[in-house]
C-alpha positions in Angstrom: -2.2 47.6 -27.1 -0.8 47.1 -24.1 2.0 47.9 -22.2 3.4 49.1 -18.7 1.1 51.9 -18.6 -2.2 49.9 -19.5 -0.7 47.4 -16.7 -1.0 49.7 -14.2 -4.1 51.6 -15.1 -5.7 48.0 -15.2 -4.4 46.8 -12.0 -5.5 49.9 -9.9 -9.4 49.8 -12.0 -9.4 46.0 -10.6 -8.2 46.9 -7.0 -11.6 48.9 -6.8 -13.6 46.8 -7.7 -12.3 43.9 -5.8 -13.1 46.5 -3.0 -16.9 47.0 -4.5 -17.4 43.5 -4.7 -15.6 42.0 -1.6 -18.6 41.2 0.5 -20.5 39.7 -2.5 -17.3 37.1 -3.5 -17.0 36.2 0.2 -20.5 35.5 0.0 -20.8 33.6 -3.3 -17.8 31.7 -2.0 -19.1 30.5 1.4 -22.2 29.0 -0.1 -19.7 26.3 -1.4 -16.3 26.5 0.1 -14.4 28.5 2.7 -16.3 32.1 2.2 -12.5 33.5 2.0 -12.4 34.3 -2.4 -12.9 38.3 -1.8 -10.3 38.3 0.9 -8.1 36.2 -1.6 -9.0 39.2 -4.8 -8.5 41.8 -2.2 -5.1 41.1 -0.7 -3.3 39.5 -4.1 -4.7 42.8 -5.6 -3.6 45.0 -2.8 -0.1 43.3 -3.0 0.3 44.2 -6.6 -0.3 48.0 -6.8 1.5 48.3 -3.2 4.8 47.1 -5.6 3.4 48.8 -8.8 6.4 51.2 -8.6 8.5 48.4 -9.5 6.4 48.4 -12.8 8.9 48.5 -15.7 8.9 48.6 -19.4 9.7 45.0 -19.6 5.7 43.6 -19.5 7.6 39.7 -18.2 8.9 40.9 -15.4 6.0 42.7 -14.8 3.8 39.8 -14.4 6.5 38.0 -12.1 5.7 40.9 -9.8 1.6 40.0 -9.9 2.6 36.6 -9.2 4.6 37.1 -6.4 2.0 39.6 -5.0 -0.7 36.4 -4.8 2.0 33.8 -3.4 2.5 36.2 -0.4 -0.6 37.2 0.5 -2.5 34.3 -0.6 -2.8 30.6 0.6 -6.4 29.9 -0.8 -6.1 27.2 -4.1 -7.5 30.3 -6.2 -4.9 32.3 -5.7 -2.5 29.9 -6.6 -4.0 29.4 -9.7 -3.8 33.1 -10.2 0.2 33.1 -9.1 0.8 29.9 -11.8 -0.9 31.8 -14.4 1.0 34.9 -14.0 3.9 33.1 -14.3 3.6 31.2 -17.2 2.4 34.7 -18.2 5.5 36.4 -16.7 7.8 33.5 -19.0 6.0 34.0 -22.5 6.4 37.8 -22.4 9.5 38.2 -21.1 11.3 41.4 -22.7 7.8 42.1 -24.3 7.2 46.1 -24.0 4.4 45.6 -25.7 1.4 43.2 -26.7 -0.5 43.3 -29.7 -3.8 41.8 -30.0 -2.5 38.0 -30.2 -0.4 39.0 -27.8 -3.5 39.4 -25.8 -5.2 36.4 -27.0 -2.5 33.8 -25.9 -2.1 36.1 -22.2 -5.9 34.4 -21.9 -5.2 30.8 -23.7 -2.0 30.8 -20.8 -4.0 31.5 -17.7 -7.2 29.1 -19.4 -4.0 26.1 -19.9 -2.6 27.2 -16.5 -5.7 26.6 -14.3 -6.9 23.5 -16.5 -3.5 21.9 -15.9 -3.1 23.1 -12.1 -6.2 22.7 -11.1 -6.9 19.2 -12.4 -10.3 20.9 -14.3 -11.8 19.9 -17.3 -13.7 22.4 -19.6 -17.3 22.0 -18.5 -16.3 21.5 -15.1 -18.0 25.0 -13.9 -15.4 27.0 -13.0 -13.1 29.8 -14.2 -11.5 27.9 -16.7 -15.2 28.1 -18.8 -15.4 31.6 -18.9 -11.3 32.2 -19.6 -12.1 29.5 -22.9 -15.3 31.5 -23.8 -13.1 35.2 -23.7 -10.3 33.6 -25.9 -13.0 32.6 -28.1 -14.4 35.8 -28.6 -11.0 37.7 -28.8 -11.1 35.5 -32.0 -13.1 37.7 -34.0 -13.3 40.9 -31.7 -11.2 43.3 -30.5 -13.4 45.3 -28.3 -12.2 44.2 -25.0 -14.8 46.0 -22.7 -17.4 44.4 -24.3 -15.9 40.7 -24.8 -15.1 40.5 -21.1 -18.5 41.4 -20.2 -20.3 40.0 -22.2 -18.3 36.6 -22.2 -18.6 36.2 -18.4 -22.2 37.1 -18.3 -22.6 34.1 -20.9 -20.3 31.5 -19.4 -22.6 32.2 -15.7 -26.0 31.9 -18.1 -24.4 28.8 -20.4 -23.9 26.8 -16.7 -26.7 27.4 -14.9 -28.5 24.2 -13.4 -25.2 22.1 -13.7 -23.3 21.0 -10.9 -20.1 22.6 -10.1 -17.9 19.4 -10.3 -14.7 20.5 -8.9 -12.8 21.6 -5.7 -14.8 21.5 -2.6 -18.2 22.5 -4.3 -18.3 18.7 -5.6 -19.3 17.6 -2.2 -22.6 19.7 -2.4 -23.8 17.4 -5.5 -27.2 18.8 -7.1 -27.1 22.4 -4.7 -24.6 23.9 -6.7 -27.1 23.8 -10.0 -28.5 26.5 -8.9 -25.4 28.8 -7.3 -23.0 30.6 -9.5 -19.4 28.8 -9.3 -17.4 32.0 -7.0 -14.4 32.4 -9.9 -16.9 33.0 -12.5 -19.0 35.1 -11.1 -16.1 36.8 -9.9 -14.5 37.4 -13.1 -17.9 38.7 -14.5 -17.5 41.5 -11.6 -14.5 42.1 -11.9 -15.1 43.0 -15.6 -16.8 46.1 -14.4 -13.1 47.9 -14.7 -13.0 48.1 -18.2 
């Protein structure tokens, strides 16, 4: 279940370990792009638990918060993705104090259509949008949460390994980026860690 309270408790658990992790996501990400994801997690992450007070029961609005968070502190293309997705988000639970398990499930199947749609991406592509579809799958037929997140992103990084990253800026490193980790999935598989 989850409501205002789960928000919050969720939204602090991933501040520290966007915090854990920073170096490593800078890191992943410059191998391919602009070396700037952790500082993108960080600040959009920062930004939502410095207006977490403004939390309230109404799990929409809630959300609009998140994405406002990422527009102001972020001008990288995967924070934008994050902002879009927390506002379709923000629109399909509006008044919601709660969300049951298909709740949850369609949260995931709106940031997976979000970042497929905004980020011209194809499923396959290597990205962030492969590891979103394999979590929604799973949800499917479990409702352990810890354990889906985990173990979804650890497949989706195992599933792609030796094929080319084929969008955003990675596609201009052709064959290198078999054997790298695309930075949003490898960043979602750390940032699994808070729960």
């Amino acid at each position: 279940m989850l409501n205002k309270q789960v928000l919050i408790n969720i939204f602090k658990k991933l501040l520290e370990e966007a915090k854990n992790s920073y170096d490593e996501f800078n890191l992943a990400d410059g191998k391919i792009g602009d070396g700037d994801l952790g500082v993108t997690i960080l600040h959009g992450l920062e930004e939502v638990n410095n207006n977490i007070d403004k939390f309230n029961e109404d799990l929409g609005s809630n959300f609009m918060i998140c994405s406002q968070a990422f527009v102001k502190k972020s001008g990288s293309s995967f924070g934008t993705l994050i902002a879009f997705s927390f506002i379709n988000i923000s629109k399909n639970l509006k008044g919601k104090t709660e969300c049951n398990h298909d709740d949850i499930i369609f949260i995931f199947e709106t940031a997976l259509k979000t970042i497929l749609e905004r980020g011209k991406a194809n499923l396959g592509d290597k990205t962030i949008a492969d590891s979103l579809d394999l979590i929604v799958k799973e949800l499917k037929s479990n409702q352990d949460y810890s354990y889906v997140f985990k173990s979804a992103t650890k497949q989706a990084l195992e599933d792609f390994k030796g094929r080319k990253i084929k969008i955003g800026r990675a596609r201009m490193f052709e064959d290198k980026t078999k054997d790298l980790d695309d930075p949003g999935m490898f960043a979602l598989n750390r940032l699994t860690k808070a729960f």
